[in-house]
C-alpha positions as CSV (number, residue, x, y, z in Angstrom):
1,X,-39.7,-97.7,28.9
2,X,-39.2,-101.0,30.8
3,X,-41.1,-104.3,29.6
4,X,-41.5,-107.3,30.9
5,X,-41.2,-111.2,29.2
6,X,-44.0,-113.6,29.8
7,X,-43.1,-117.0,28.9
8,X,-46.6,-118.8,28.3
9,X,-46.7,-122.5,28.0
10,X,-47.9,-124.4,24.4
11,X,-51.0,-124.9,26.4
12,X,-51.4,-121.1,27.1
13,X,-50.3,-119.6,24.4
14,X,-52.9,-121.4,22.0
15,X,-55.5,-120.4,25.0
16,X,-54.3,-116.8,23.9
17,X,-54.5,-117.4,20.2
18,X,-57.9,-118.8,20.7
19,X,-59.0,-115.7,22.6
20,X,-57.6,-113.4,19.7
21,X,-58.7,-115.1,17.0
22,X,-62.5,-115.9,18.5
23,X,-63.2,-113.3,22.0
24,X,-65.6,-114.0,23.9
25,X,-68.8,-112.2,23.7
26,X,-68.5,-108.6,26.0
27,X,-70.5,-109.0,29.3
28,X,-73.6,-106.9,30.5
29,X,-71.3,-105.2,32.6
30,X,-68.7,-103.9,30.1
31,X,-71.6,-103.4,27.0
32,X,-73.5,-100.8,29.5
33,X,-69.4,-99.5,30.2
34,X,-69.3,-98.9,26.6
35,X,-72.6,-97.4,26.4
36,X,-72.4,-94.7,29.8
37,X,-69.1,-93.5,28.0
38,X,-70.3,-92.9,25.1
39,X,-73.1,-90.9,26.8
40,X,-70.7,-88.9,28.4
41,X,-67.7,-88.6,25.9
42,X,-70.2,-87.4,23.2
43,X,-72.2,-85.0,25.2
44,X,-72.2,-81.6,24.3
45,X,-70.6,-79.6,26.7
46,X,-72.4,-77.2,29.0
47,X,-72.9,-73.7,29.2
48,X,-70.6,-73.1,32.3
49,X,-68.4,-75.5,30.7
50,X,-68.1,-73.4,27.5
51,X,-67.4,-70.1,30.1
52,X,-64.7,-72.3,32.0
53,X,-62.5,-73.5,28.8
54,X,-61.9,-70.6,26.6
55,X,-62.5,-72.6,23.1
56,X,-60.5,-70.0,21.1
57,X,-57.3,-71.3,22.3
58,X,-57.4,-74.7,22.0
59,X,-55.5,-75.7,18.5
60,X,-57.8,-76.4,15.3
């Protein structure tokens, strides 16, 4: 894997710290994000969902 090196300035790299150390409150758009996929990642799955995946095989 390739990376890449960010040099920040003093000035930014205390503007990071800052947003580590004390984020910003999320905004309505990302808390109703968080909410629809939790709606769908914890949904049961559906009948013709259950006859597509054959639940036997999948490791326990």
């Amino acid at each position: 894997m390739e990376g890449e090196i960010i040099v920040l300035s003093i000035e930014d790299q205390l503007r990071v710290a800052e947003a580590l150390a004390n984020p910003p409150e999320p905004v309505a758009a990302l808390r109703r994000a968080v909410e629809r996929h939790g709606e769908i990642v914890e949904r049961p799955l559906t009948d013709a969902a259950k006859r597509t995946i054959d639940l036997t095989k999948l490791p326990t």
